[in-house]
NUROPA-178191 format. One record per residue (C-alpha): residue in one letter; x, y, z; chain; residue number from 1. Coordinates in steps of 0.5 Angstrom, whole numbers. Layout:
SITE type xx yy zz mol seq
SITE A X Y Z A NUM
...
This chain:
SITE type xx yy zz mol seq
SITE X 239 266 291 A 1
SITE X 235 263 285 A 2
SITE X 232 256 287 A 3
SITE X 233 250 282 A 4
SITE X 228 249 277 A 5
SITE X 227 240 278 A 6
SITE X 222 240 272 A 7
SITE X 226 239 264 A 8
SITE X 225 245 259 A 9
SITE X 225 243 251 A 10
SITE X 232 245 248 A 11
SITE X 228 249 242 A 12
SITE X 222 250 243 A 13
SITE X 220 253 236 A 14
SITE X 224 245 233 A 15
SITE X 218 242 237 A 16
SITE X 213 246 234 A 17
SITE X 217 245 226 A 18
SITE X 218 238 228 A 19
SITE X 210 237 229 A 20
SITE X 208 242 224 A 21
SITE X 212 237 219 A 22
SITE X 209 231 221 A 23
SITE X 202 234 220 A 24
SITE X 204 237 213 A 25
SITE X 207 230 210 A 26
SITE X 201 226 213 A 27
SITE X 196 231 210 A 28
SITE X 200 231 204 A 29
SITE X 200 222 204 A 30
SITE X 192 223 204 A 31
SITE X 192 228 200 A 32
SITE X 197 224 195 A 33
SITE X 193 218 196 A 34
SITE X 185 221 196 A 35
SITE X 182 219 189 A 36
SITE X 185 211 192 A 37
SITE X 182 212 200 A 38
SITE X 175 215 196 A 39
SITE X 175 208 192 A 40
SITE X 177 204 198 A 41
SITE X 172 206 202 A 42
SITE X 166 206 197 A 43
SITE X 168 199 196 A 44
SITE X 168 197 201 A 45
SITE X 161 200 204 A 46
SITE X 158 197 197 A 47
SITE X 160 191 197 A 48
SITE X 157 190 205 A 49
SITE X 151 193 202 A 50
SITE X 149 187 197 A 51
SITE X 153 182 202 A 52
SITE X 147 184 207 A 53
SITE X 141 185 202 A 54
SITE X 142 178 201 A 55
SITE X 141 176 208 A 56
SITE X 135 173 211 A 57
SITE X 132 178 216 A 58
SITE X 131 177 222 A 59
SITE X 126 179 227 A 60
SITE X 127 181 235 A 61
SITE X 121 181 240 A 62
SITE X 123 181 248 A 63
SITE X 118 179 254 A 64
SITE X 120 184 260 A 65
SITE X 118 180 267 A 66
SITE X 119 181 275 A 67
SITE X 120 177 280 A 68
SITE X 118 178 287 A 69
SITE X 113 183 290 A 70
SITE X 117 188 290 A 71
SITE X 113 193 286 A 72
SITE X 108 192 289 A 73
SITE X 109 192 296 A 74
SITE X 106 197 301 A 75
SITE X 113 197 306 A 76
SITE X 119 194 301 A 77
SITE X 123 189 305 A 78
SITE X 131 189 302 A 79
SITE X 133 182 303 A 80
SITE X 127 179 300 A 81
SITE X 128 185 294 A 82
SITE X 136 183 294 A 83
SITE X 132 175 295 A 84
SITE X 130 177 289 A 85
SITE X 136 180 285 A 86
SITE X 138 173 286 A 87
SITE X 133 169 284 A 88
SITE X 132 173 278 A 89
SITE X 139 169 275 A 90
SITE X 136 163 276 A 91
SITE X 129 164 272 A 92
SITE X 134 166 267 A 93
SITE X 137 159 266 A 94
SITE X 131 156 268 A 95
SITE X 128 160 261 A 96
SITE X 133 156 256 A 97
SITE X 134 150 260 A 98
SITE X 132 143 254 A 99
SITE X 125 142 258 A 100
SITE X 123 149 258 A 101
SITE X 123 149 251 A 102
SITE X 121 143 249 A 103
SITE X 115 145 252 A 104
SITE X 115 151 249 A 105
SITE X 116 148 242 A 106
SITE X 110 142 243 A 107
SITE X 106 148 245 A 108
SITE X 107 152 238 A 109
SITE X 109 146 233 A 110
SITE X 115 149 232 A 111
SITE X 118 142 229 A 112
SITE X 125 145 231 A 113
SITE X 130 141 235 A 114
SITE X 131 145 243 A 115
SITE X 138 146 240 A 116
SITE X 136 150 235 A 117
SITE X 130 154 238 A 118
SITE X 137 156 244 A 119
SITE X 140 159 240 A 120
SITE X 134 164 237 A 121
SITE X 132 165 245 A 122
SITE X 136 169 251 A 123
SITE X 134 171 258 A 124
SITE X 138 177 262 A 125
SITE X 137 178 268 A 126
SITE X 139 185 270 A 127
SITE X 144 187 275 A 128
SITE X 141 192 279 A 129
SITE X 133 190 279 A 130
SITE X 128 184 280 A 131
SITE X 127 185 271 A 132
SITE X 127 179 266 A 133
SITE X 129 180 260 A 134
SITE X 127 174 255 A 135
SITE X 129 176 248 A 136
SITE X 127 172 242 A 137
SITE X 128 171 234 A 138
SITE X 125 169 228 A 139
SITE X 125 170 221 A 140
SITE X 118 172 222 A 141
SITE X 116 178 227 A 142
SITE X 109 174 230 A 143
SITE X 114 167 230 A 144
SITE X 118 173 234 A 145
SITE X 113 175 239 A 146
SITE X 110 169 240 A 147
SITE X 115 164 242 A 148
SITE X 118 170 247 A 149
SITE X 111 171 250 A 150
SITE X 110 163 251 A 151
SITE X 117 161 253 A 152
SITE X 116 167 259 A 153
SITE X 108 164 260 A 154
SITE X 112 157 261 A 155
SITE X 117 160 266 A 156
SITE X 111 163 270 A 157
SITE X 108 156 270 A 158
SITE X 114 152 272 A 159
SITE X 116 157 278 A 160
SITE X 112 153 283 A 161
SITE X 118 147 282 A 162
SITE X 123 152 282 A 163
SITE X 119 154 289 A 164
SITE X 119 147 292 A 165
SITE X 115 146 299 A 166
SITE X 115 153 299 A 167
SITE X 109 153 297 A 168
SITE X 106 149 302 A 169
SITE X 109 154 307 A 170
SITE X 105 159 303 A 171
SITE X 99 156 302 A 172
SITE X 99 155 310 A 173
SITE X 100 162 312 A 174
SITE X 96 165 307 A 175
SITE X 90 161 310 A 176
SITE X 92 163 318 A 177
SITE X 93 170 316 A 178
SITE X 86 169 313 A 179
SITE X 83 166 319 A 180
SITE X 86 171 324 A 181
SITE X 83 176 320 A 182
SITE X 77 173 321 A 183
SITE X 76 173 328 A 184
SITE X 79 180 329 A 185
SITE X 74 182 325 A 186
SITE X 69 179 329 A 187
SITE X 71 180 336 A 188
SITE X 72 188 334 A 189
SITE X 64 187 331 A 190
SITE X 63 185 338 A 191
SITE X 66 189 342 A 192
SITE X 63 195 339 A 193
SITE X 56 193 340 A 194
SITE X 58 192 348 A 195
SITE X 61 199 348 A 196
SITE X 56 202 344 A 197
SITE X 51 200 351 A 198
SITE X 49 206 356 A 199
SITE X 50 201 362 A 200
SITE X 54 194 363 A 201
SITE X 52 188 367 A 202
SITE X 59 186 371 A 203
SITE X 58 180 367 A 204
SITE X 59 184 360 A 205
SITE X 64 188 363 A 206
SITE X 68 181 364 A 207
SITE X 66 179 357 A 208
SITE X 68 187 353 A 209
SITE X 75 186 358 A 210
SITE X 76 179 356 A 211
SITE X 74 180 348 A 212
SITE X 79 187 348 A 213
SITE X 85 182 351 A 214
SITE X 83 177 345 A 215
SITE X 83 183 341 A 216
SITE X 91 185 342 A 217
SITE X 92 178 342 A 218
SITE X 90 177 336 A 219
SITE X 93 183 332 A 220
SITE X 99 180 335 A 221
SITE X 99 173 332 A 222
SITE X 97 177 324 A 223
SITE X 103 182 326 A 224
SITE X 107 175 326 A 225
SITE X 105 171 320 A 226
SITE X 104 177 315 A 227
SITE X 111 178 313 A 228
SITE X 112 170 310 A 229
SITE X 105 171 307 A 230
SITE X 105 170 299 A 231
SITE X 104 177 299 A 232
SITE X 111 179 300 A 233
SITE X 115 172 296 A 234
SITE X 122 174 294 A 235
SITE X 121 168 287 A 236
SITE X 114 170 285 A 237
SITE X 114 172 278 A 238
SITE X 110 175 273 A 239
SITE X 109 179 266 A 240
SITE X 112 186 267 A 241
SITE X 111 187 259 A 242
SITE X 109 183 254 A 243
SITE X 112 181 247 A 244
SITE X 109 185 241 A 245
SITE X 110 184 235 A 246
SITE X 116 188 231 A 247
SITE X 116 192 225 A 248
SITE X 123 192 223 A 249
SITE X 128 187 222 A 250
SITE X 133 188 227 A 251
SITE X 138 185 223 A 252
SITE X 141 185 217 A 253
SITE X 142 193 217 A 254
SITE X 145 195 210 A 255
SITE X 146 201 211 A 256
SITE X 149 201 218 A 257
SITE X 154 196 215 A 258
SITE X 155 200 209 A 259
SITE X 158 205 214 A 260
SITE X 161 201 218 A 261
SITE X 165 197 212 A 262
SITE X 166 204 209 A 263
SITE X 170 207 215 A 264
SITE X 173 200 216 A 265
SITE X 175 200 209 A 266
SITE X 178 208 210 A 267
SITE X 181 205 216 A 268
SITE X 185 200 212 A 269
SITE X 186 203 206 A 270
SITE X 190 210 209 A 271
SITE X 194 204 213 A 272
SITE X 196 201 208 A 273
SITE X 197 208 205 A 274
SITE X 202 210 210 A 275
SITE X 205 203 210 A 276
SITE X 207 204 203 A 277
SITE X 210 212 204 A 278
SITE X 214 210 210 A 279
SITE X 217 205 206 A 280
SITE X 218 208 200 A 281
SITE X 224 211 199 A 282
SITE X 223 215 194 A 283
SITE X 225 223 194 A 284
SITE X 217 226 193 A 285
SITE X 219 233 196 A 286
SITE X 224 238 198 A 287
SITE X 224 237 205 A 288
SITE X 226 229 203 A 289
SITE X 231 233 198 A 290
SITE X 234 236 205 A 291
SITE X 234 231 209 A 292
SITE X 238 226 205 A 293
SITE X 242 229 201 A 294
SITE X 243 236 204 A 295
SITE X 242 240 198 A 296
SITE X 237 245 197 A 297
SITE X 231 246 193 A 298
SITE X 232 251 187 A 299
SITE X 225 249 185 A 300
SITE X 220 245 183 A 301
SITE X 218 243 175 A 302
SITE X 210 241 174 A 303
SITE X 209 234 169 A 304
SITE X 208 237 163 A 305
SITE X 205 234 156 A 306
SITE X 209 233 150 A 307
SITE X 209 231 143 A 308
SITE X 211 224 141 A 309
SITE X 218 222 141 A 310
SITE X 222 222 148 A 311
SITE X 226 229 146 A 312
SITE X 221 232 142 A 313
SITE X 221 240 141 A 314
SITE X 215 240 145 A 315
SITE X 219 240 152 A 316
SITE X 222 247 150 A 317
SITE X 217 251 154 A 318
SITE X 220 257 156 A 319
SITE X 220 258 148 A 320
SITE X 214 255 145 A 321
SITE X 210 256 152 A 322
SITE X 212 261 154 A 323
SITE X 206 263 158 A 324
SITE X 206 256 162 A 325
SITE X 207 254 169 A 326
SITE X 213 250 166 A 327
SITE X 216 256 164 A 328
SITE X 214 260 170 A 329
SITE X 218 255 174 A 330
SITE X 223 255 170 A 331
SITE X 225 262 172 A 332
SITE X 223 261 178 A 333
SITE X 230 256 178 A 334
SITE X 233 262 174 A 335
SITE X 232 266 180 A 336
SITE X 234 263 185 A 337
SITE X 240 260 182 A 338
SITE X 243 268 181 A 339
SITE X 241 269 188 A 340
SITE X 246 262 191 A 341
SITE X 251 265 187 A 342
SITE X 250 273 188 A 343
SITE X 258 272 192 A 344
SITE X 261 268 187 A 345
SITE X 258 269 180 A 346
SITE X 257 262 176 A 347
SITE X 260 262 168 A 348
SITE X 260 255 168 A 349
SITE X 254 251 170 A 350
SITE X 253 242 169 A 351
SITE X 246 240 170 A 352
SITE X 247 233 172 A 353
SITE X 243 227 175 A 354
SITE X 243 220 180 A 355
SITE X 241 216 175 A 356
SITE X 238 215 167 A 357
SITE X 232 218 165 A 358
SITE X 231 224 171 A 359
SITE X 230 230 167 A 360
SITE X 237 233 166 A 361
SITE X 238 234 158 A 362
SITE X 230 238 158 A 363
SITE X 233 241 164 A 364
SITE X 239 244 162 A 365
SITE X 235 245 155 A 366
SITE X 230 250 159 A 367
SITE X 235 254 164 A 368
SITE X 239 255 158 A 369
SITE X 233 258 154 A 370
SITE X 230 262 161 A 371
SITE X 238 265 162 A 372
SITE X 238 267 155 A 373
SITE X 231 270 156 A 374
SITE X 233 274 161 A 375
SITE X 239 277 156 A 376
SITE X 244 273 158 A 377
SITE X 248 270 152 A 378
SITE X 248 263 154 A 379
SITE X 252 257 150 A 380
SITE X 249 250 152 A 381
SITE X 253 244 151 A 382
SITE X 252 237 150 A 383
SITE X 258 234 154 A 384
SITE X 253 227 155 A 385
SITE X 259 223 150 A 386
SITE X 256 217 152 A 387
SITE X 248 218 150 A 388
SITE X 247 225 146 A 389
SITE X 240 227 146 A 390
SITE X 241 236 146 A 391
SITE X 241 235 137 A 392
SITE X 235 232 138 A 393
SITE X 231 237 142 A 394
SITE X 233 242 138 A 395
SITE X 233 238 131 A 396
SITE X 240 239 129 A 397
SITE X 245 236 126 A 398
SITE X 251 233 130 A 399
SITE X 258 233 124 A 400
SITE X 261 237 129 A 401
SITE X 261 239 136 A 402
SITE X 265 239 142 A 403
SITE X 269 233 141 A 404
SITE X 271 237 135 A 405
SITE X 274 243 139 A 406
SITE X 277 238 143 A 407
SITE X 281 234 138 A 408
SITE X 282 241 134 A 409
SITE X 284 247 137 A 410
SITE X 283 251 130 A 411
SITE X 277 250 131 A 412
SITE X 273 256 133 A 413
SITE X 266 256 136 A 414
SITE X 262 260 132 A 415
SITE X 263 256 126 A 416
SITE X 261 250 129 A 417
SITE X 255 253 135 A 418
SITE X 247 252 133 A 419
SITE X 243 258 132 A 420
SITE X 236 257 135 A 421
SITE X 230 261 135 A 422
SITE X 232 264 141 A 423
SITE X 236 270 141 A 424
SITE X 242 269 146 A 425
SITE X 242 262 145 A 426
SITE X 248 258 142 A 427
SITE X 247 250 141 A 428
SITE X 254 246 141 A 429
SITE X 253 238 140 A 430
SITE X 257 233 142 A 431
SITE X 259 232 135 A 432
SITE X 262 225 134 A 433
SITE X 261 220 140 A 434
SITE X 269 217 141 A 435
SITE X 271 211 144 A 436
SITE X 274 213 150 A 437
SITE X 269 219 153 A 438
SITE X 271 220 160 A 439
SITE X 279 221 157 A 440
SITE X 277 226 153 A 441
SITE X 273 230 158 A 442
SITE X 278 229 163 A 443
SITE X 284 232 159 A 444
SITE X 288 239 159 A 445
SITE X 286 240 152 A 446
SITE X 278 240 155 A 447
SITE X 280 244 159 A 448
SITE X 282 249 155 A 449
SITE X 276 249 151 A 450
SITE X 271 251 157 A 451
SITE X 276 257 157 A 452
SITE X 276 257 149 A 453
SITE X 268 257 151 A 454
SITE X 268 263 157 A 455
SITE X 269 268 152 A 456
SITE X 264 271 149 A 457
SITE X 259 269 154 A 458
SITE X 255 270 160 A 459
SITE X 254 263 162 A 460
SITE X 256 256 159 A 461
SITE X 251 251 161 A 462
SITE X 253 243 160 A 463
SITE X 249 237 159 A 464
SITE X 253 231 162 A 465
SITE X 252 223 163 A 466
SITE X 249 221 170 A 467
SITE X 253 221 176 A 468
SITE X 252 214 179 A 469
SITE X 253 211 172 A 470
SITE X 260 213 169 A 471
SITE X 265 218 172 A 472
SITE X 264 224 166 A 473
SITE X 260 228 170 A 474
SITE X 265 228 178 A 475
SITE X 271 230 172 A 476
SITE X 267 235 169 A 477
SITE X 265 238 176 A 478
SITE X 271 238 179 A 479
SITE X 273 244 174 A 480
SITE X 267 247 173 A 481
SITE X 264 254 177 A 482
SITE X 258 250 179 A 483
SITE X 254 244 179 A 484
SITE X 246 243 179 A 485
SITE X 242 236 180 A 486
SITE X 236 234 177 A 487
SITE X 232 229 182 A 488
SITE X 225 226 179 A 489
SITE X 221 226 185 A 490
SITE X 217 221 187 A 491
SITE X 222 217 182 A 492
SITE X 229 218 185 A 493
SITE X 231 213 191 A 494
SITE X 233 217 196 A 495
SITE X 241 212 197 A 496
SITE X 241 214 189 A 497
SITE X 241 221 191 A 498
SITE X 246 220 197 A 499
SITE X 250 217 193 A 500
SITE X 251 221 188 A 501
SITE X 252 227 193 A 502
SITE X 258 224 196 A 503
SITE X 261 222 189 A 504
SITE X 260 231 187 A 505
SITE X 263 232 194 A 506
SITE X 269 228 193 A 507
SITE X 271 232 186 A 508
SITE X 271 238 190 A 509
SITE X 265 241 186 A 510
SITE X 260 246 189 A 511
SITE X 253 244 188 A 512
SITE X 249 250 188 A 513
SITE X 242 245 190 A 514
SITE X 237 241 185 A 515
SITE X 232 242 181 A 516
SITE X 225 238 183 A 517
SITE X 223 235 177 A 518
SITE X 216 232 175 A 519
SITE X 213 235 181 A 520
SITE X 206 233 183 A 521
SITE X 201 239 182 A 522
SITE X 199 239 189 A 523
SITE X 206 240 192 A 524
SITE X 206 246 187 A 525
SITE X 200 249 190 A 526
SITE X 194 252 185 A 527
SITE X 196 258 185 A 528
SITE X 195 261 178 A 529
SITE X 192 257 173 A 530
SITE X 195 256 166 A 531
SITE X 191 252 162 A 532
SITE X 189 256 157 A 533
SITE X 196 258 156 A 534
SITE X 199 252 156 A 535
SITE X 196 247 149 A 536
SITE X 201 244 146 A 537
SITE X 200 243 139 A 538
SITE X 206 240 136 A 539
SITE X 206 237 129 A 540
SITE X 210 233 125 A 541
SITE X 210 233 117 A 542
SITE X 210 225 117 A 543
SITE X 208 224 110 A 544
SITE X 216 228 109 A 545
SITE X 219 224 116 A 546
SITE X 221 230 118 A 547
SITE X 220 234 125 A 548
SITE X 218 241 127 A 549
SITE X 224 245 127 A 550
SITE X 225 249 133 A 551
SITE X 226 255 128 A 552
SITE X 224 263 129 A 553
SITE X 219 262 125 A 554
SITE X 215 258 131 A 555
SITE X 217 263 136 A 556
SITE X 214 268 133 A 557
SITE X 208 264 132 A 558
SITE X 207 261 140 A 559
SITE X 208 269 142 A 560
SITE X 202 270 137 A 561
């Protein structure tokens, strides 16, 4: 029988490791983003505390080591008296700083300082684990250093005898008896030798060598008992262990460890805020965002791109007069994957919307048309944007007649009011005269007998509509067309816009096939390939005549040369 396992097993393992993966790539991708910003911060920072610094007083340290006790010099250490020691060696340390101590010390060198202020260039650490001493001292200059750290220690050795009290008189007593009895042992052992050194003893002097052997151990004796409270072995002696030298360096300021510190510091504060501002941010920056918020797949990401002057100029149209670019190429790829969403269910009817105003759609549609029309398909492109038309104007074409012509007559055939361009397959049909009431006109019968009028005799319609969250033309539009594509500007559309709109084409019924990344940074495509020699636009206008360079076979045939 198989025994239970107690311990919790992740659920998916590889959506850990996916979860992880993605948390990396944004937070690489944010300082990536940001790079050029955190470089600025940093260097700001590191030059600032740079010249803040050089512009400081120096400051010189020099430190006095003393020791107290005789521990270091004792032939047979005692523990209590080292640990005796240890504890007075705080009480030094105190006494180094006290007002007294330094008024002393500042008569001594005419310093003409208060003792306050000398109390704060002058500290004294005792050590922990030994008898050691620390006086340090600071100045503004480094023989002032030295100087005042060697005397403030001098001045404590000079007031060790108060800090020892009538422990001194003691010392001085038994430093004294010590001396005494070492005396007359020297001299009884003198005497003894010369008896002993005799071939034969009178009784008298053998009384006498026994008498002087007996003072003898009684006088080791008596110096084996007054030696450990000689001075020799004191616990609160203290001396100079290593003088104070002059210093050759500043210890402080130190611009160039300041300048490091500030810059780490700074590109600390500046990635912090970096991601503040990215986790509230709530722009679509990437596909991944694209699928978190709205559930719709990427087609494909389209590269910023210059242009000529006016907003829809003819220079936008890369696939045609750049046909080499990293633009084109992405617009390809869009075409591709499109043909691959739809290999079941082939789309003849193609809306290009966005969330909101000024996201990319009407160039969009433009290229995908352009890139469909490349691939050998016969493509009409369609300005159902009745609200603000702008397709005439990429293509610099007249706009008498359009769609809103075929809708109000049905005589009215496409090939007598279609656009030729330069590009073969492709057809260009204009709103025509804007009506009052365009969301009426798009949602009516006969509209829908145009898209069926329009079916015939090509490969693939394409529509350009008005945005999704500000009129209701392209939710009606959507609802009877074979697919629907959205074009998000990244890094500019709000994820709530996108959300937003999905739910509305949701609601139509319509089948959106994914979206289209538009402006997308070139990071995030990757450096794969390199098209900058390919991609030099040079459109003119004539501004002379007030007119604008048509997009005309002519210029075709030329950007292919």
């Amino acid at each position: 029988m198989m025994e239970s396992q107690t311990g919790s097993v992740p659920a998916n393992p590889a959506a850990s490791v996916s979860d992880s993966s993605d948390n990396l790539r944004h937070a690489v991708g944010v300082i990536r983003t940001r790079l050029p910003l955190l470089i600025a911060s940093a260097a700001l920072a590191a030059g600032a505390a740079f010249v803040f610094s050089e512009q400081q007083p120096r400051v010189y340290e020099a430190q006095t080591t003393l020791v107290v006790g005789q521990s270091l010099s004792a032939v047979n250490p005692d523990y209590t008296q080292l640990l005796a020691s240890q504890r007075l060696s705080t009480t030094y340390a105190s006494v180094a700083t006290s007002r007294p101590l330094l008024d002393r010390v500042i008569d001594q060198l005419g310093l003409g300082e208060p003792s306050i202020e000398v109390s704060r260039r002058v500290k004294a650490q005792a050590a922990l684990d030994s008898t050691l001493l620390t006086i340090t001292a600071q100045a503004a200059d480094p023989t002032q250093a030295a100087a005042l750290a060697n005397a403030v220690a001098q001045e404590l050795i000079a007031q060790s005898p108060a800090v020892q009290g009538s422990q001194a008189n003691v010392d001085g007593f038994v430093d004294a008896a010590l001396e005494a009895t070492q005396a007359q042992i020297t001299g009884t052992q003198e005497q003894i030798t010369r008896l002993m050194a005799q071939s034969r003893l009178t009784p008298e002097e053998e009384n006498t060598l026994q008498s002087l052997q007996t003072q003898l151990i009684s006088l080791h004796s008596t110096f084996a008992g007054l030696l450990p409270f000689s001075s020799n072995n004191a616990s609160n002696e203290i001396s100079v262990l290593q003088p104070a030298v002059i210093p050759e360096v500043p210890t402080s300021p130190r611009p160039l460890l300041n300048a490091m510190l500030s810059a780490v510091v700074g590109l600390f504060i500046a990635a912090s805020l970096a991601f503040i501002a990215q986790h509230l941010d709530d722009t679509v920056k990437d596909p991944h965002d694209l699928q978190a918020v709205g559930a719709v797949p990427a087609l494909g990401g389209i590269p910023g791109f210059k242009v000529g002057s006016g907003r829809l100029s003819a220079s936008r149209l890369v696939p045609l007069l750049y046909p080499r670019s990293q633009a084109a190429e992405a617009y390809r790829t869009v075409r591709t994957n499109l043909e691959f969403s739809s290999a079941e269910a082939p789309i003849r009817t193609l809306l290009v919307v966005s969330a909101v105003p000024a996201e990319g759609k009407t160039v969009t549609a433009a290229n995908l048309a352009l890139v469909f029309a490349q691939a050998g398909r016969r493509v009409l492109l369609v300005d159902a944007d009745l609200r603000k038309p702008g397709l005439h104007t990429l293509f610099d074409l007249p706009n008498t007649r359009g769609l809103t012509t075929m809708i109000r007559n049905d005589w009215a055939g496409i090939d007598g009011i279609a656009h030729e361009t330069a590009q073969q397959n492709l057809r260009v049909l204009t709103t025509g005269p804007v009506p009052p009431a365009p969301g009426d006109l798009l949602g009516s019968l006969k509209m829908r007998a145009v898209v069926d009028r329009l079916r015939t005799g090509h490969d693939m319609v394409i529509f350009d509509s008005p945005t999704l969250l500000a009129v209701a033309d392209a939710t009606i539009l959507s609802s009877f067309l074979d697919a629907t594509l959205m074009v998000v500007h990244a890094g500019r559309t709000r994820r709530g816009a996108v959300r937003s709109a999905r739910e509305a084409l949701a609601m139509s019924g319509a089948r959106v096939v994914g979206a289209v990344m538009n402006r997308v940074s070139q990071r995030e495509l990757g450096d794969a390939y390199d098209y900058s020699d390919y991609y030099r636009p040079d459109i003119r206008r004539d501004e002379g005549a007030g007119r604008r360079t048509q997009v005309s076979r002519k210029s075709a045939e030329r950007s292919e040369l």
